[in-house]
C-alpha positions as CSV (number, residue, x, y, z in Angstrom):
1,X,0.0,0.0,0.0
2,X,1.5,3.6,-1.2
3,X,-0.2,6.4,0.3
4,X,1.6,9.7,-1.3
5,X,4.6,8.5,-0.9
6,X,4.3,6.5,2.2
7,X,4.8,2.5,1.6
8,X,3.2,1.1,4.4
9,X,4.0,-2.6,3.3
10,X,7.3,-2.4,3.7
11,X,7.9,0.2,6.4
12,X,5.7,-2.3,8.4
13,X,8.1,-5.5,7.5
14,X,11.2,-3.6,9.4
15,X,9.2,-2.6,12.0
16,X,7.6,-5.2,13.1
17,X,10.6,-8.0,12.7
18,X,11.4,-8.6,16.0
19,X,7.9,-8.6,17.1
20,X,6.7,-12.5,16.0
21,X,4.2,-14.0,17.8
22,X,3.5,-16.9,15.9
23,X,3.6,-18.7,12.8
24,X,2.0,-22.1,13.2
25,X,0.0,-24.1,10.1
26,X,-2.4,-25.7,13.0
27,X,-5.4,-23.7,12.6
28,X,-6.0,-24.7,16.3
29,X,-2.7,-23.3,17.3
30,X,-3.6,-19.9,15.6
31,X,-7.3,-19.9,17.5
32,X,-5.3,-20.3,20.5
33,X,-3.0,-17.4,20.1
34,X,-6.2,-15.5,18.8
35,X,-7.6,-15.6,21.9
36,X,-4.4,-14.7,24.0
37,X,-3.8,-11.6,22.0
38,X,-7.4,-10.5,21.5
39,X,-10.1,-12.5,22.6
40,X,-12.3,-16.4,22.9
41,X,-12.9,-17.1,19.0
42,X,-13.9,-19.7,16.5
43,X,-11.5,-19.9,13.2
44,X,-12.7,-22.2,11.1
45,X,-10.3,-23.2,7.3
46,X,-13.2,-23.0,4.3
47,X,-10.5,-25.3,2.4
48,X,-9.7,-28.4,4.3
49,X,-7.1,-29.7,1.6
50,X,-5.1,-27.0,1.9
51,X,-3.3,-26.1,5.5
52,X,-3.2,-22.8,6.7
53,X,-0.3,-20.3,7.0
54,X,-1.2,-18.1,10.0
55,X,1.5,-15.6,10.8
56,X,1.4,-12.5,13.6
57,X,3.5,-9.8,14.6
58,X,2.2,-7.8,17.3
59,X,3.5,-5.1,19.4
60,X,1.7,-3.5,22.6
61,X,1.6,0.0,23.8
62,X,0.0,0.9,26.8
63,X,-3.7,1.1,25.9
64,X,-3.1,0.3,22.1
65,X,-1.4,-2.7,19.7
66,X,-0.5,-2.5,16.2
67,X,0.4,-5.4,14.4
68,X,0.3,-7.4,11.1
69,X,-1.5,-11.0,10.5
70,X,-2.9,-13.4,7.6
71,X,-3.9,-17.1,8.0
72,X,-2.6,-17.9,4.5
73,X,-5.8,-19.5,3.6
74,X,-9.3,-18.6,3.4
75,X,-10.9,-18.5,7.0
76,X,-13.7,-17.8,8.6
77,X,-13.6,-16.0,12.2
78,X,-16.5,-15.6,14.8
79,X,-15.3,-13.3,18.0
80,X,-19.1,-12.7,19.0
81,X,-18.8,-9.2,20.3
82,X,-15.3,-8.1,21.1
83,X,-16.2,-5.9,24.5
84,X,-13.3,-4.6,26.4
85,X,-11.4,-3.4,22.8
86,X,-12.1,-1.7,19.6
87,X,-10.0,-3.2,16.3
88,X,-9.1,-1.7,12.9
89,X,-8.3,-3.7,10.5
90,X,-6.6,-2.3,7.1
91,X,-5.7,-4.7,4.4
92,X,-2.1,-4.6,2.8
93,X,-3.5,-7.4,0.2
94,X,-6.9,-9.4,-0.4
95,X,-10.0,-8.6,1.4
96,X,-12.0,-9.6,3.9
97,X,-16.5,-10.2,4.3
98,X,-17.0,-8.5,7.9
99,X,-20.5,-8.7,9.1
100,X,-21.5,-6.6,11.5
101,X,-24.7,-5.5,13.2
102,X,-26.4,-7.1,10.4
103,X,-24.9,-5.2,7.9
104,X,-21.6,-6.7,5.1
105,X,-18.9,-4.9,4.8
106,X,-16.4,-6.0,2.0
107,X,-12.9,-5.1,3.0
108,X,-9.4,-4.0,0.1
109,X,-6.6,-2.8,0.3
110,X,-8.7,0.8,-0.6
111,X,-11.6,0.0,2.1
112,X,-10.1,-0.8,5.9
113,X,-12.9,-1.6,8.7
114,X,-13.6,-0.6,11.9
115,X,-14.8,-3.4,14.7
116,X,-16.9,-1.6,17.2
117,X,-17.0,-3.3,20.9
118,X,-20.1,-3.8,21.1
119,X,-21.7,-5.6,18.3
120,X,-21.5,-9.0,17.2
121,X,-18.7,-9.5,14.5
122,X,-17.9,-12.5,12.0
123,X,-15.3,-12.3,9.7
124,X,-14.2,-14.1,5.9
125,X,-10.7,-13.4,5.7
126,X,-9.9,-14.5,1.6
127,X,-7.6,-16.9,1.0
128,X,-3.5,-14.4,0.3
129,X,-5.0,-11.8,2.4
130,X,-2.4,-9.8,4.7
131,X,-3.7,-7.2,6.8
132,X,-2.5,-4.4,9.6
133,X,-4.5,-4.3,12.9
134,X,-4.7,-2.0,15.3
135,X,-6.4,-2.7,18.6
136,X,-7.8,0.3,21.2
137,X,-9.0,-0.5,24.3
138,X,-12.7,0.7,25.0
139,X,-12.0,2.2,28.4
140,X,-8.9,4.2,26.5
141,X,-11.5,5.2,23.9
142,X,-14.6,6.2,25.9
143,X,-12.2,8.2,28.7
144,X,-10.3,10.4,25.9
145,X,-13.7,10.9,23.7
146,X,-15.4,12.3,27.2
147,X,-11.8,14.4,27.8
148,X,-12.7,15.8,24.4
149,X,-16.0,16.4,24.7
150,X,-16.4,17.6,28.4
151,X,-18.9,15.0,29.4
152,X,-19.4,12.0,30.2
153,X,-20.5,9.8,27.6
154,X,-24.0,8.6,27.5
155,X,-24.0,6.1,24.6
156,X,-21.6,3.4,23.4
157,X,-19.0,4.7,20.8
158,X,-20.1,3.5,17.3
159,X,-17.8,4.1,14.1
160,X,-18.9,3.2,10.7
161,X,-17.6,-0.1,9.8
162,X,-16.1,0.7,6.5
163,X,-13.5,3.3,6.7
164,X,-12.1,4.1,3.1
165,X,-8.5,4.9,3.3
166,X,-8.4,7.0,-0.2
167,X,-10.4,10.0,1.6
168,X,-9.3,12.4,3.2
169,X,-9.5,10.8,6.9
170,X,-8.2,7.3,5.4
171,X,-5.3,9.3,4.2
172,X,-4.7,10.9,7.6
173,X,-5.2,8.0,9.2
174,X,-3.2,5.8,7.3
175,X,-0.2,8.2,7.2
176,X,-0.4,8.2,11.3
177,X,0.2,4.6,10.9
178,X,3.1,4.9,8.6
179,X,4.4,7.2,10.7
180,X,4.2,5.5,14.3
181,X,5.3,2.0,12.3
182,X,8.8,4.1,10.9
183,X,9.4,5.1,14.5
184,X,8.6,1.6,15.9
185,X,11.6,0.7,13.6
186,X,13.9,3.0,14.5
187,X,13.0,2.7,18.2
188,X,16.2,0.9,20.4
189,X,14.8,-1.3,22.7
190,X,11.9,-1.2,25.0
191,X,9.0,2.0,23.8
192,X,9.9,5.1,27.0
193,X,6.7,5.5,28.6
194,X,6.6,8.9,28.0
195,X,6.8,8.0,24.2
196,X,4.1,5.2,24.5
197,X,1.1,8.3,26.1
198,X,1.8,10.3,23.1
199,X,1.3,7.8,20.3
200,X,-1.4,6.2,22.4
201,X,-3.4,9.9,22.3
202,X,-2.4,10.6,19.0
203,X,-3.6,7.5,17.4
204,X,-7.0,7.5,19.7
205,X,-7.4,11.2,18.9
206,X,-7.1,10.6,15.3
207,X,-9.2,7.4,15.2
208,X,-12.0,9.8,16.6
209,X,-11.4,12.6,14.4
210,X,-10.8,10.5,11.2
211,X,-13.1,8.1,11.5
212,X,-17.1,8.9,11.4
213,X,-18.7,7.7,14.7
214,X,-21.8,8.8,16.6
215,X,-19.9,11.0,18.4
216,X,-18.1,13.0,15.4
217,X,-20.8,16.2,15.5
218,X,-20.2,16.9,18.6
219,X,-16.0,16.2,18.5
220,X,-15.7,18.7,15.3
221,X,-18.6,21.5,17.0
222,X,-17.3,24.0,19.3
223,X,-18.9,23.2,22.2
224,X,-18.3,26.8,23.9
225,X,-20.2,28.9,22.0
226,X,-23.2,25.8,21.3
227,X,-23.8,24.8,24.8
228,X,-25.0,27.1,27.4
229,X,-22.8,27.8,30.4
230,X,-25.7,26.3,32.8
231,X,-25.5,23.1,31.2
232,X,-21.7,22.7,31.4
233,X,-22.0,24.5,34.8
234,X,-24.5,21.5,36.0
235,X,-22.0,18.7,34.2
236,X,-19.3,20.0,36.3
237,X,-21.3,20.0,39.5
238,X,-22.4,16.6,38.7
239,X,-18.8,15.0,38.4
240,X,-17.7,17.3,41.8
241,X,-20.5,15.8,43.3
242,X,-21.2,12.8,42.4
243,X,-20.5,10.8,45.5
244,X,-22.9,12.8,47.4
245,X,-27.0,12.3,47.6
246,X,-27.8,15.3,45.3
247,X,-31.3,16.1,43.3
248,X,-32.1,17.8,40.5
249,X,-33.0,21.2,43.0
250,X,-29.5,21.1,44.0
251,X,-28.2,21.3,40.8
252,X,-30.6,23.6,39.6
253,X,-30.3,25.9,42.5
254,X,-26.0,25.9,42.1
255,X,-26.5,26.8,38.2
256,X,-29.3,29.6,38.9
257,X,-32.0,28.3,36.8
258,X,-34.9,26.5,37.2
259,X,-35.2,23.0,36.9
260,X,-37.4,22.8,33.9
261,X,-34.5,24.7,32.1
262,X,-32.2,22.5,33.5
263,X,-34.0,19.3,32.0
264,X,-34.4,21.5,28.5
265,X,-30.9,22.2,28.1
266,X,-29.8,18.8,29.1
267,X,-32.4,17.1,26.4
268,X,-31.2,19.4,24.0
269,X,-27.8,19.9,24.1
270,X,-26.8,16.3,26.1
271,X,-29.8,13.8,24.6
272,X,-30.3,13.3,28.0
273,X,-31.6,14.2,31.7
274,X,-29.7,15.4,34.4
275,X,-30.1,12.2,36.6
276,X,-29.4,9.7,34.0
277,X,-26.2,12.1,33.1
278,X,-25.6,11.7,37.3
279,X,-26.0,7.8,36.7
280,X,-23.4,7.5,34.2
281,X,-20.8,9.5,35.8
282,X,-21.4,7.5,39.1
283,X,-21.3,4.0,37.1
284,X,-18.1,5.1,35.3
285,X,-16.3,6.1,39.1
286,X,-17.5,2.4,40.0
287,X,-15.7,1.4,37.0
288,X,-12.7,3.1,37.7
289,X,-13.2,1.9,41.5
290,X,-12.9,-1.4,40.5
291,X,-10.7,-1.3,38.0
292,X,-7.9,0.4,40.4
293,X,-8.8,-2.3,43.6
294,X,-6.9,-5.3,44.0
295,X,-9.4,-7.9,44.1
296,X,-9.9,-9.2,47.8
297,X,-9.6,-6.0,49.0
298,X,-13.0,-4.7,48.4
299,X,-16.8,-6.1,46.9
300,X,-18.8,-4.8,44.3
301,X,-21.6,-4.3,46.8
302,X,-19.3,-2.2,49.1
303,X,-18.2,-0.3,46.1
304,X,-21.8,0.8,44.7
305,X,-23.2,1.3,47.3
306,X,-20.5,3.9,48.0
307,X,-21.9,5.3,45.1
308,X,-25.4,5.7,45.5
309,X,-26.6,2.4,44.0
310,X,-29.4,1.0,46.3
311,X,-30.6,-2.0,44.4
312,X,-28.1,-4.4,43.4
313,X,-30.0,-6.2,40.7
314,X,-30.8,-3.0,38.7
315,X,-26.8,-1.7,39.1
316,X,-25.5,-4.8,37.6
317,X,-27.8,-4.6,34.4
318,X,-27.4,-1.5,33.9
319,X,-23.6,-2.0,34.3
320,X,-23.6,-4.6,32.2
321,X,-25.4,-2.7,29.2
322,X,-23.2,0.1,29.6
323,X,-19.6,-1.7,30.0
324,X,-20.6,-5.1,28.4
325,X,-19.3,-7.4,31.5
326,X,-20.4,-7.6,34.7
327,X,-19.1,-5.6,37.5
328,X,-17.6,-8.6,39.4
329,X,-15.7,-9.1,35.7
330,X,-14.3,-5.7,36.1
331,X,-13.1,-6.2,40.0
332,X,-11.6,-9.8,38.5
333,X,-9.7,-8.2,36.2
């Protein structure tokens, strides 16, 4: 692939040489290291004559990995829904079928995809298809699209699945690539952690910018002069106070309006009410609760009820929905 002068192909070939982590013709072999490096999948060979020739090279940083993989034969694989990590997926050679939220995608070396977390994915990867990959974790996603926008986040993040790399974001976005894969190359030794936080929020940045998502209206409006200092006012009393048994006249009352313009402005400019923006910003502090506790040294119930959640049963589905595993998952982890 030669993207005005940038040849991905082989930049990528130097850069990721030392970074093998596997090349097996089991098929079984290659579903096992699927699962260590992403997550539990079926692969499946479409051609049993003809053995496959599955290949990986892999490099993590931080909360992303880029890498480059093909199976050598035609394959089928089922991940269900991938959950705790989005994956973009841009073919050097050959194509892939990605269906996704009942909707077929037909992948090329002009046409990458993007595999959102929470929607159930199965994949035809064509028989000589090579592909780069790079995998962003969800909580890295969600917390640098709410840094952007000054909220917290109130739906899942949903890209369009095809993301043509002849635009002007597929260029972008494939020259960002190009660009972190030549300085993977001429990195010595181990990535500095300073390094690793910049191209992590350089690549998530331009993920969100380049590619269209739910979210990209609001990440390219300027949110100063659209939303009314009340509303971001009562957003910021919210996450101050979140820990704390506050209503709607609270919040209403510290902003100086009433609280029929404070559920207006939030259903106009936030597509959502003031207590159900307060119940997201509380479940994502769980979240971070958990994720930060070594388990054993806390419980889930301790934990939400710290934050204001009475009723076990209707905290864990709503977790669940918004998170996609269950809160004991999260404290496991």
């Amino acid at each position: 692939m030669d993207l005005h002068g940038w040849d991905v192909g082989r930049t990528d070939h130097a850069a990721m040489a030392s970074f093998e982590r596997f090349h097996t013709r089991d098929i079984e072999e290659a579903r096992r290291w699927g699962t260590r490096v992403f997550c539990e999948n079926q692969l499946r060979s479409l051609d049993a004559r003809k053995p496959v020739d599955a290949r990986m090279y892999y490099r993590k940083l931080k909360g992303i990995g880029i890498g480059r993989m093909s199976y050598g034969g035609e394959v089928t694989i089922d991940p269900g829904q991938l959950d705790t990590f989005y994956l973009v997926q841009m073919p050097l050679c050959g194509g892939e079928r990605v269906e996704s939220a009942g909707a077929v995608t037909m992948s090329s070396p002009n046409t990458g995809t993007v595999l959102n977390a929470h929607c159930p994915i199965r994949i035809r990867h064509g028989e000589r298809t090579e592909k780069l990959i790079v995998r962003v974790d969800r909580d890295l996603l969600e917390r640098q699209c709410s840094q952007h926008l000054g909220r917290t986040l109130q739906r899942h993040i949903t890209f369009d699945t095809a993301m043509p790399l002849d635009t002007g974001g597929g260029i972008r976005w494939m020259r960002t690539i190009a660009w972190l894969l030549e300085n993977l190359r001429d990195e010595d030794g181990p990535a500095s952690p300073l390094l690793s936080a910049q191209i992590e929020q350089m690549l998530v940045t331009m993920l969100l910018v380049c590619q269209p998502n739910n979210y990209s209206g609001a990440l390219h409006e300027d949110v100063r002069t659209v939303t009314p200092a009340f509303v971001r006012r009562a957003e910021h009393y919210i996450d101050e106070h979140a820990h704390e048994a506050i209503t709607v006249c609270d919040i209403a009352e510290h902003v100086g309006v009433s609280s029929r313009s404070l559920y207006t402005g939030f259903r106009k400019y936030r597509n959502t009410s003031p207590m159900l923006y307060l119940k997201e910003t509380r479940l994502n502090r769980v979240r971070e609760q958990l994720l930060s506790t070594e388990p054993g040294r806390t419980t889930v119930t301790a934990v939400a009820y710290q934050w204001g959640f009475g009723h076990l049963g209707h905290f864990t589905t709503d977790y669940k929905r918004r998170f996609g595993e269950s809160p004991s998952e999260t404290l496991a982890r």
